[in-house]
C-alpha distance (Angstrom), angle and dihedral (degrees) to the residues before:
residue distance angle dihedral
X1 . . .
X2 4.17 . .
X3 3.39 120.7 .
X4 3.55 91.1 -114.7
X5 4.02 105.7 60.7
X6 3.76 128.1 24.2
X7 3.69 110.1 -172.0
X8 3.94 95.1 -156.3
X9 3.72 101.8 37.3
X10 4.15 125.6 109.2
X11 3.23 129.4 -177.8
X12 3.94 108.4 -119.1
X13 3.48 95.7 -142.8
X14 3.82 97.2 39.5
X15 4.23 98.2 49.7
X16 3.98 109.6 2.9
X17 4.00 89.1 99.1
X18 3.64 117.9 63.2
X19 3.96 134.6 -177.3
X20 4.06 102.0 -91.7
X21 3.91 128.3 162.7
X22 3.55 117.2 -93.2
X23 4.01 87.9 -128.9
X24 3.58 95.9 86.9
X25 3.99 114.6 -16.2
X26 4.27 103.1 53.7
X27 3.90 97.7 -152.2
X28 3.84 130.7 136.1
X29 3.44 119.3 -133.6
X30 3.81 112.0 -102.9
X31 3.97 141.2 128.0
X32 3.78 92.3 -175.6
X33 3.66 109.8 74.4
X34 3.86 130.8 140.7
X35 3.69 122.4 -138.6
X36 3.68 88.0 -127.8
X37 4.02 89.0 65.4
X38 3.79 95.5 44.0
X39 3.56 106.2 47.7
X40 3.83 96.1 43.6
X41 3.28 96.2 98.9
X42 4.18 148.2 4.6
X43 3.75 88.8 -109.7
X44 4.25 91.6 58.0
X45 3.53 96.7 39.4
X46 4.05 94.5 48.9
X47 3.76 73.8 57.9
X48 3.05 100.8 53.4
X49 3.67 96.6 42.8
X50 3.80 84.7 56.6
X51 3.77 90.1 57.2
X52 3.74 97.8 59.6
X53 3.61 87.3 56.8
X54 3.36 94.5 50.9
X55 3.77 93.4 53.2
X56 3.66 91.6 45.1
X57 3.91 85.8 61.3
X58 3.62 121.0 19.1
X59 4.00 92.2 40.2
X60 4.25 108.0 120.7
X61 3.61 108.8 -153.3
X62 3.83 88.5 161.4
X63 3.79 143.0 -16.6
X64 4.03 80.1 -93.4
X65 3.70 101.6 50.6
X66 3.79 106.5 40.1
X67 3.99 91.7 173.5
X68 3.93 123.1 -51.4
X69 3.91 103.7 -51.4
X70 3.80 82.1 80.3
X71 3.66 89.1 70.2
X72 4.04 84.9 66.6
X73 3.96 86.5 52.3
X74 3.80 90.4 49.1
X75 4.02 87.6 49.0
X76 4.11 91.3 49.6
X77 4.21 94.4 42.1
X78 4.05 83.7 52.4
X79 3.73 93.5 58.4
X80 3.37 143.0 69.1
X81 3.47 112.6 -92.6
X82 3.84 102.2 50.0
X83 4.23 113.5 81.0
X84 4.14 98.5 -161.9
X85 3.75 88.4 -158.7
X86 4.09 92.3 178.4
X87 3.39 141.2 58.7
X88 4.16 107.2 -115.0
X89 3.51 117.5 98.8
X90 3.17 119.3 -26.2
X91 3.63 104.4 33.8
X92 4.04 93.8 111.2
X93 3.65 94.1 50.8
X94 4.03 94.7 47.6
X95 3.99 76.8 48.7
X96 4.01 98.2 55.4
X97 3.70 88.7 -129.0
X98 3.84 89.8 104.6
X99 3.45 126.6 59.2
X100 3.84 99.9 32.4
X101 3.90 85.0 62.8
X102 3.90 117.6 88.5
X103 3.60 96.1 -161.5
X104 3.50 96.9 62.6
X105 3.98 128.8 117.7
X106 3.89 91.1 -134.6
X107 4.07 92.0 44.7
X108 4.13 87.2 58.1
X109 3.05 98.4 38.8
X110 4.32 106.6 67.2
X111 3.76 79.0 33.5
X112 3.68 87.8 62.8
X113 3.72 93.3 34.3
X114 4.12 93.4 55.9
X115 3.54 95.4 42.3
X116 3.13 105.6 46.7
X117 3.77 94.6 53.9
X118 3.60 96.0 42.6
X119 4.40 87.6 52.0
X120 4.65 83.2 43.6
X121 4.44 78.8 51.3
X122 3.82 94.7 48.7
X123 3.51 91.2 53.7
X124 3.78 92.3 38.5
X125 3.55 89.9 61.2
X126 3.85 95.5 34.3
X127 3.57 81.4 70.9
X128 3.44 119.8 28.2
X129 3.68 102.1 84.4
X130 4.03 89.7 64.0
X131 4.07 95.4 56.6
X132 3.45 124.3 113.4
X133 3.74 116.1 -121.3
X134 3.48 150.3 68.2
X135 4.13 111.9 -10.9
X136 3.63 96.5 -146.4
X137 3.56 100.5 47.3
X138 3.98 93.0 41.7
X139 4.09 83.9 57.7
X140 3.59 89.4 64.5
X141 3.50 106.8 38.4
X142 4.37 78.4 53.8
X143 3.99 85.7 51.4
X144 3.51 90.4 51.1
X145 3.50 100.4 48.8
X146 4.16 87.6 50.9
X147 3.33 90.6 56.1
X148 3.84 101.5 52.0
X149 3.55 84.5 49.5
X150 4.18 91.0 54.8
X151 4.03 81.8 43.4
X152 3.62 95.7 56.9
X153 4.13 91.7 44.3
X154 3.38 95.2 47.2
X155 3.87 91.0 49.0
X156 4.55 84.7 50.9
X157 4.03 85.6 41.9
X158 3.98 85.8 54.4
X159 3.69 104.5 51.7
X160 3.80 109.7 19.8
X161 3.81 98.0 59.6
X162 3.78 137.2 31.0
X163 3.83 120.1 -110.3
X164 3.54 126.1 -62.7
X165 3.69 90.7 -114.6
X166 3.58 90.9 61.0
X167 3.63 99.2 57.9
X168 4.06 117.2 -23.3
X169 3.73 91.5 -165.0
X170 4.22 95.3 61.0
X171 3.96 120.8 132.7
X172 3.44 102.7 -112.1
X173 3.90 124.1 167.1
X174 3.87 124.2 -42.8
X175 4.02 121.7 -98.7
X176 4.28 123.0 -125.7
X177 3.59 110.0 177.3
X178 3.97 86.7 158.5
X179 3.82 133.6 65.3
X180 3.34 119.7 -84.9
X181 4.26 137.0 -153.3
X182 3.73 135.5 164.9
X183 3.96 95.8 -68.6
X184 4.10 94.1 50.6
X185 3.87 112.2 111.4
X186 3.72 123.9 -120.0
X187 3.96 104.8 -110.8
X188 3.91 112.6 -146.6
X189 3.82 126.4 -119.5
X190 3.46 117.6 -57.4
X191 3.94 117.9 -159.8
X192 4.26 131.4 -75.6
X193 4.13 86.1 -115.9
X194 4.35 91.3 41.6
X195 4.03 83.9 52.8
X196 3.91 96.2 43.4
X197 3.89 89.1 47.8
X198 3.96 94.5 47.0
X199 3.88 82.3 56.9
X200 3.71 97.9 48.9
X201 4.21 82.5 36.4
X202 4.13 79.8 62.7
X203 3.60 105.1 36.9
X204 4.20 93.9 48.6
X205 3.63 88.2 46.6
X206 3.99 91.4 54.1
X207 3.86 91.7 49.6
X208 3.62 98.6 79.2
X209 3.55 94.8 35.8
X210 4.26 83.8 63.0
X211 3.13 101.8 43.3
X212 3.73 113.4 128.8
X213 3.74 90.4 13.5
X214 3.69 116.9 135.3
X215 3.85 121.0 -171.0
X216 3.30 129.6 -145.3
X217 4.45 111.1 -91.0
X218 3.72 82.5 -124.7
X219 3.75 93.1 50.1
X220 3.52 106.4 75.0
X221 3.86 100.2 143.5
X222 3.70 88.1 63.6
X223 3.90 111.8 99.9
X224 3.85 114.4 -125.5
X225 3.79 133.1 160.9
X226 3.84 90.2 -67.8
X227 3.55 93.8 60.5
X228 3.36 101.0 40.9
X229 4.12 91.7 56.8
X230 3.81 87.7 43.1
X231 4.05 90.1 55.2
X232 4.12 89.6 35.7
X233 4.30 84.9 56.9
X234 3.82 91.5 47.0
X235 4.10 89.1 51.0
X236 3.76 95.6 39.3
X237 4.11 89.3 47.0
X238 3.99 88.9 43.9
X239 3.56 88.2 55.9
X240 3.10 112.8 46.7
X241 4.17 104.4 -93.5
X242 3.35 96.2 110.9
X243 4.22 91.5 158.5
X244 4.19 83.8 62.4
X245 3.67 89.0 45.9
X246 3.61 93.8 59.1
X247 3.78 95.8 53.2
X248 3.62 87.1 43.5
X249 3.30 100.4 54.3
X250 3.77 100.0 48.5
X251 4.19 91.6 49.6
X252 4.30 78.8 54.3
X253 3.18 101.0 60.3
X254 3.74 103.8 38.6
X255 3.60 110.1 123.8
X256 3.50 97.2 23.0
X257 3.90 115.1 92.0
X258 3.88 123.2 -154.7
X259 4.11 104.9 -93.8
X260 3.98 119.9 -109.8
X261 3.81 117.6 -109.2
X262 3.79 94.1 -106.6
X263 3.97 83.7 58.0
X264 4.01 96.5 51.7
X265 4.28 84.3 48.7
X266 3.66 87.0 63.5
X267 3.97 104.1 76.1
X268 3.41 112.5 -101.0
X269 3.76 94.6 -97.2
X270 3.96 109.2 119.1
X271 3.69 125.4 86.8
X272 3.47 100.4 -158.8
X273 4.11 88.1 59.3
X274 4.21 100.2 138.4
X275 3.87 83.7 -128.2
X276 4.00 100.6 63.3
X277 3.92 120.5 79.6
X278 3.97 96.9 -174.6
X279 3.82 127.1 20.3
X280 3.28 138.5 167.9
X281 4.43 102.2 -126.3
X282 3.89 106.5 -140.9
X283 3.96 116.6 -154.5
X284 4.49 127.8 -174.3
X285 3.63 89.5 -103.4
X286 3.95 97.0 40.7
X287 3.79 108.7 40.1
X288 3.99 113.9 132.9
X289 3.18 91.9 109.9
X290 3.71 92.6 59.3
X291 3.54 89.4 55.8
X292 3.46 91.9 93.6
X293 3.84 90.5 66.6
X294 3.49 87.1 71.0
X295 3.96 95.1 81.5
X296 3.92 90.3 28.9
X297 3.27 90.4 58.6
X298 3.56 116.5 78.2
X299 3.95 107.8 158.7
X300 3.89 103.1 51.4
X301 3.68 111.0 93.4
X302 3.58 95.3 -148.8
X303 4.55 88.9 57.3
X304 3.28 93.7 97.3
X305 3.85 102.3 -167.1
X306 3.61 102.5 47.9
X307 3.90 91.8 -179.6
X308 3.69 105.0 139.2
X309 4.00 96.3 81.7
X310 4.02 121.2 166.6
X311 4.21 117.8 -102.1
X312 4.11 87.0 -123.0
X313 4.05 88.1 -131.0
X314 3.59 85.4 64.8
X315 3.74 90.5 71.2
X316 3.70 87.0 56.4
X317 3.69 93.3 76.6
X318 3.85 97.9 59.8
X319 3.98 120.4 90.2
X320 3.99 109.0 -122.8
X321 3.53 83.4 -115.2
X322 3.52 103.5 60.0
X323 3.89 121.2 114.2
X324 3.92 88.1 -130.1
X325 4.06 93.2 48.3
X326 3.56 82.9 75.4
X327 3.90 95.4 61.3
X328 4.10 95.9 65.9
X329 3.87 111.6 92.7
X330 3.49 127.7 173.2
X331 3.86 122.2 -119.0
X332 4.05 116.4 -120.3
X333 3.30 98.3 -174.8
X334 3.91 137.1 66.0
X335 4.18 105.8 -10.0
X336 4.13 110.7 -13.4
X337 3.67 99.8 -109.6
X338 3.85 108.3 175.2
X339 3.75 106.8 -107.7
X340 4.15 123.3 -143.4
X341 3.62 115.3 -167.6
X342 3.55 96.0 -161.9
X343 3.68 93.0 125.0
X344 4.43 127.5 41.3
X345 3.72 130.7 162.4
X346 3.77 105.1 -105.0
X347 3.36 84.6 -141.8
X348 3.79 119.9 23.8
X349 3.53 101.0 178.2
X350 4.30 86.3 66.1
X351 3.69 92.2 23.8
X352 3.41 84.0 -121.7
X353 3.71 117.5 167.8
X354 4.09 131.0 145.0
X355 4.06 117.7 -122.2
X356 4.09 123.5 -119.9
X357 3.59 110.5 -135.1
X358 3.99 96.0 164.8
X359 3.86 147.5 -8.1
X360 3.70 151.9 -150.9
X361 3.68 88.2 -124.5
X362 3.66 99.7 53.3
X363 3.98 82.4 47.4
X364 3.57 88.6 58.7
X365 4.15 97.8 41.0
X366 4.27 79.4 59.9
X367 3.92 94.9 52.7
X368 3.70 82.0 52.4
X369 3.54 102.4 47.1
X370 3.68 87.2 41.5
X371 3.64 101.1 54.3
X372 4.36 86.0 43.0
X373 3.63 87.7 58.8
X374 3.34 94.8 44.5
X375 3.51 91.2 55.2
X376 4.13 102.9 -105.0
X377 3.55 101.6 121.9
X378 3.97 87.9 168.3
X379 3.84 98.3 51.5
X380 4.03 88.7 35.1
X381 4.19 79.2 56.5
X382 3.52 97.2 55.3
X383 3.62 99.9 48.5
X384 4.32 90.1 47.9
X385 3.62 79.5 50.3
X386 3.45 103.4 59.3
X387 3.61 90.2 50.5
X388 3.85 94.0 46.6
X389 4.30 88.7 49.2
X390 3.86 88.2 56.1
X391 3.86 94.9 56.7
X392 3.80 82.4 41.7
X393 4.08 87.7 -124.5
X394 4.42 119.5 142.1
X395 3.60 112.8 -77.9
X396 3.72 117.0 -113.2
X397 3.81 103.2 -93.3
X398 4.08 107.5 -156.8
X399 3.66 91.9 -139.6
X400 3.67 96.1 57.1
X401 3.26 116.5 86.9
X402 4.20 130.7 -73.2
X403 3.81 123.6 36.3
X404 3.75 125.1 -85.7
X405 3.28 88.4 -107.5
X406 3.82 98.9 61.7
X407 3.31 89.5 41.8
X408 4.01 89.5 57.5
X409 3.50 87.8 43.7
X410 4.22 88.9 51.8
X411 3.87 89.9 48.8
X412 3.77 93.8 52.4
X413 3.41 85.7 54.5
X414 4.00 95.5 56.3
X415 3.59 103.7 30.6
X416 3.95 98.3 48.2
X417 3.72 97.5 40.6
X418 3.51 112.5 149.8
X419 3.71 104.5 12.7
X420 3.78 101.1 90.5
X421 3.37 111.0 -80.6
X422 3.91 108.9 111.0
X423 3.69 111.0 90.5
X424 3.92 90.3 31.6
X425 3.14 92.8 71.8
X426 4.04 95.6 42.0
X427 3.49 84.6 64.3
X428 3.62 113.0 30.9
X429 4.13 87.8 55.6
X430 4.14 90.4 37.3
X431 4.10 89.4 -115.7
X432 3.54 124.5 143.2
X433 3.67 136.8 -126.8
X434 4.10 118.2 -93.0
X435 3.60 123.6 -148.0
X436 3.78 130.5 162.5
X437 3.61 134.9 174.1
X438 3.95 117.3 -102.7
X439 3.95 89.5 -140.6
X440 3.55 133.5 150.2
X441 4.47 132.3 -125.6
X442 3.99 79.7 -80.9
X443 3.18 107.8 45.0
X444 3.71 101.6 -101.0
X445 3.93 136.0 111.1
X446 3.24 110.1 -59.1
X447 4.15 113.6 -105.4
X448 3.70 115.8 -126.9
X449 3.61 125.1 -158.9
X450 4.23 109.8 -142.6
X451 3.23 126.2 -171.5
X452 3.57 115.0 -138.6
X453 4.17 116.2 -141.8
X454 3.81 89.4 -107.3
X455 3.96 91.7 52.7
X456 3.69 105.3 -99.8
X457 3.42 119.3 129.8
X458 4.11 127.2 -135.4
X459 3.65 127.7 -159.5
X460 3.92 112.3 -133.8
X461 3.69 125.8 -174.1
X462 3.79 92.8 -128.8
X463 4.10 112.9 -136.4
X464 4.23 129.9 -165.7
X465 3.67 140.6 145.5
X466 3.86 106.8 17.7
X467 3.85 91.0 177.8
X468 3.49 113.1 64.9
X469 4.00 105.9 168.3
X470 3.77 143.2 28.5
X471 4.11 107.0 -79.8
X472 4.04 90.8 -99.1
X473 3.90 79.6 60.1
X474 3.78 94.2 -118.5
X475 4.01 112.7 138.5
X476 4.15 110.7 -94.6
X477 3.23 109.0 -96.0
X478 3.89 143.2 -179.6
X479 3.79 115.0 -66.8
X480 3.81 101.2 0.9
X481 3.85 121.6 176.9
X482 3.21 84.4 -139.4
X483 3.94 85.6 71.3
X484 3.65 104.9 56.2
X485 4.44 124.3 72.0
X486 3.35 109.7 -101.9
X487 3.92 116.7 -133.7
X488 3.98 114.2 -108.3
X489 3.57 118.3 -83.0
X490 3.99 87.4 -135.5
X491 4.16 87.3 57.2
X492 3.90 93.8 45.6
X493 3.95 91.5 44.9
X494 4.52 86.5 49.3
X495 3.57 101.4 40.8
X496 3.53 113.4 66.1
X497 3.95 88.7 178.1
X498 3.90 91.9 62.5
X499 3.76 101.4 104.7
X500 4.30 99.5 15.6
């Protein structure tokens, strides 16, 4: 990186505070405001701390990247249960001809994103400890800032290096746990496990700081104690701790009870669901965010991209039974791309609709996957179970066929569909991406026989996966480059560092 141009780096006082809706993140709108002004008491830093969440999420650097949830779209359209049958948004990264290139808009622009808040933390937290105000509350707003930072390195440790199974010793992204300006030097690539641990280094040093904190109900995008243990059993499982994972996971999800099936029917759209830990509350006047629901969404009329449609062998893998069986629906009209209704604006007239950041359920798919890799394929049962009882699907029965572990592996697949989880697992667990053709005897789209609500039946020529290979044409495969983000071809060209 030369002296004169660091492609991550803000200026806290210049960027950290955004323009954010007095409903539920109390910031003014400014981009011009000295450290002197922020940091001179609790009250203005809490603000401030407020604002670099808000430009994590609600910044629009194109119709495509509507703030960092669209990184979790990007993972899902790279995987293998997600058929991106149009051509809006995230067509090149269904296609592989996206994230592996480092001049690409998307490529820059969660590079940007991650850094950038992780430099606005440093200085957060360079800081904090010298501001007047109340003790207690400074503590937390110091324990929240730790943990974004271990939330934005756990997000680089997922997607720019393969698991630390694979190869522990990988270059992976480089670490900045100190402000930066125009004369800082560009450090080189530090190692998949040195990332992971500087994101459980984070997120164990915000515990304590949050303990006894209690957020507001309304709150939800605010990080407490919860949240921290729920992002502290994704890093531990990630790499390779999966004993800490299971601890972590249960102290996560206490509190927060697994949803009914009526609730899971109703879009995924409410914050204040009893099933999400951390969300990301979405309001008329402050709805970036909620942009992402417009290729998620694929029943509203008024979603206009509708991109996110299901690969129709995915519905294969869900009991009749099963509350979320009910959300697939066939499309009549046009080509018959296989519909799930997981997500719907909760208001479509304001495309209004509130972002899932994490879950009970996924809390419990890591206590199972934790105890399976630990060897307890009874306990590692019980906990799948208790998932697979609340969306009323068949236990796992350990004399069927399969291990618990691909069966854990299966239900992640299902139950967190759509909310970024797809090609982190592919390359966290070395797997591969699986795509097949929905095609007929003779070679055609398949036809699908729907029955209509008043019993008639109409023929639709089925359609899935249209990409069925890596863009070189060779078959996917386990631990492809083609896989992982590439860093930006501005960063590689300014930091000399990068690969020393």
């Amino acid at each position: 990186m030369k002296k004169h141009r660091l492609l991550f780096i803000i200026i806290f006082s210049i960027s950290a505070l955004t323009a954010c809706h007095k409903d539920f993140l109390d910031t003014k709108p400014t981009n011009a405001v000295p450290d002197d002004q922020v940091f001179n008491s609790v009250d203005n830093a809490e603000t401030a701390l407020t604002g670099i969440w808000a430009y994590m999420f609600e910044t629009y650097f194109t119709f495509a990247v509507p703030g960092i949830k669209s990184l979790d779209l990007t993972s899902d359209a790279m995987g293998s249960d997600v058929a991106v049958t149009t051509a809006y948004g995230f067509r090149d990264a269904y296609t592989f001809n996206e994230m592996a290139d480092n001049t690409k808009n998307r490529v820059s622009a969660y590079w940007t994103i991650l850094y950038k808040v992780i430099d606005n933390c440093n200085n957060f937290l360079s800081k904090i400890d010298q501001v007047p105000g109340d003790d207690a509350k400074r503590k937390i707003l110091k324990g929240q800032a730790s943990a974004l930072r271990g939330y934005c390195y756990l997000t680089l440790a997922e997607f720019y290096s393969f698991g630390v199974t694979n190869n522990a010793s990988a270059k992976s992204v480089p670490i900045y746990t100190t402000p930066a300006d125009p004369s800082t030097p560009g450090k080189p690539r530090a190692t998949v496990t040195q990332v992971y641990q500087q994101a459980i280094s984070d997120l164990e040093a915000a515990a304590p700081l949050l303990s006894g904190y209690t957020r507001d109900a309304t709150q939800k995008f605010k990080i407490n104690n919860n949240v921290v243990s729920g992002l502290l059993a994704r890093a531990y499982l990630y790499s390779n701790q999966p004993a800490k994972a299971i601890d972590a996971a249960v102290a996560a999800r206490k509190g927060y009870t697994l949803m009914s099936g009526d609730d899971y029917n109703k879009g995924f759209n409410d914050v204040s669901n009893v099933e999400w830990i951390w969300g990301q509350p979405q309001t008329p006047n402050q709805n970036v965010a909620a942009s992402t629901f417009t290729f998620l969404d694929v029943s509203t009329p008024v979603s206009y991209y509708k991109s996110f449609k299901a690969d129709p062998y995915f519905q294969g893998y869900f009991d009749s039974t099963d509350v979320r069986f009910r959300l697939f629906q066939w499309n009549t009209s046009g080509p018959g791309a296989l519909l799930y209704k997981k997500f719907r604006f909760r208001d479509p007239g304001a495309l209004v609709a509130d972002v899932v950041l994490m879950r009970s359920a996924e809390m419990y798919l890591i206590e199972a996957e934790g105890y399976a890799r630990t060897g307890n394929a009874a306990k590692a049962a019980d906990a799948l179970n208790a998932l697979r009882t609340a969306r009323n699907a068949t236990a796992f029965n350990p004399a069927g066929t399969g291990t618990v572990l691909d069966s854990i592996l299966l239900e992640r697949r299902k139950e967190l569909w759509g909310e970024g989880f797809s090609l982190v697992d592919i390359i966290r667990t070395g797997g591969t991406v699986v795509r097949k053709a929905f095609k007929s005897v003779n070679g055609g789209d398949s036809i699908i026989n729907v029955i209509q609500p008043d019993g008639s039946v109409v023929a639709v020529h089925g359609v899935g996966h249209r990409t069925l290979n890596l863009p070189d044409k060779s078959p996917f495969k386990a631990n492809s480059s083609y896989y992982l983000f590439a860093i930006p071809l501005s960063e590689v060209q300014n930091n000399p560092n990068l690969n020393n």
